[in-house]
N, C-alpha and C positions, 0 to 999 in steps of 0.2 A: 892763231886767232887774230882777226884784223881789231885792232881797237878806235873804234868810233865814241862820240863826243858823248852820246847816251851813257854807255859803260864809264868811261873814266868820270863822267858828271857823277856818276851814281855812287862809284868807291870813294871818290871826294868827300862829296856830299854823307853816306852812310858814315867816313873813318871823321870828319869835320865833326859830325854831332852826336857822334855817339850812339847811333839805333841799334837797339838789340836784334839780330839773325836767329831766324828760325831756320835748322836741318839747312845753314850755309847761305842761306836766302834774308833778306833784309825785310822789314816789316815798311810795307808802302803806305804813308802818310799821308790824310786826305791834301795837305799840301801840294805833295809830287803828285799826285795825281790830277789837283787842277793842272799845274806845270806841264805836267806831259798832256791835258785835255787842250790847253793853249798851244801847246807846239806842235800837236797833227794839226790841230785848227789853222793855225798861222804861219808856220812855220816849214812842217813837212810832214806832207801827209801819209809819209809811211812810217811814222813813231805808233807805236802800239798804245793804245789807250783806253779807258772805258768810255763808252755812250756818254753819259750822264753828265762824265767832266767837258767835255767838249761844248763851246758855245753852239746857238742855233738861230740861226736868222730867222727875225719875228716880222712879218710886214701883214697891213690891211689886205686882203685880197676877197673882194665883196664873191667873186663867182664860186669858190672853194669854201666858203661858209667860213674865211679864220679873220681874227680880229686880232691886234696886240692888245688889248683891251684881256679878248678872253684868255689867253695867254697866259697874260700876268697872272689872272684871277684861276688859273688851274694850277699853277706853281704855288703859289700862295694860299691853297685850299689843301694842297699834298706836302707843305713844309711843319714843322715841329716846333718851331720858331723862326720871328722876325723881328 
């Protein structure tokens, strides 16, 4: 098994703080999950991630109908708090 920085960050990180394993598997954190949505973003874009964590470039673009404007106001219409 090659060991890359992902795996050994993880058993660190999991044996560091103490997360309880489910059936041998570690319980992911909304934490690690921004962390890994940053480092396909920024970093490399073949770390496995979900959508959601990953930032999204927001720019005016009058011909495409998007504003950062409306942007904002559709994150902030779908959040539970802010």
């Amino acid at each position: 098994m090659i060991k890359t920085f992902e795996s050994e960050w993880r058993k660190e990180y999991t044996s560091s703080r103490g997360l309880k394993k489910n059936n041998g598997e570690r319980d992911m954190g909304k934490i690690d999950e921004v962390r890994l949505g940053f480092e396909t973003a920024y970093i490399d874009g073949s770390v496995v991630s979900n959508n959601i964590y990953r930032p999204e470039f927001v720019s005016n673009n009058h011909k495409a109908g998007k504003k950062v404007f409306s942007s904002i106001e559709d994150e902030l219409l779908a959040c539970d708090s802010f």
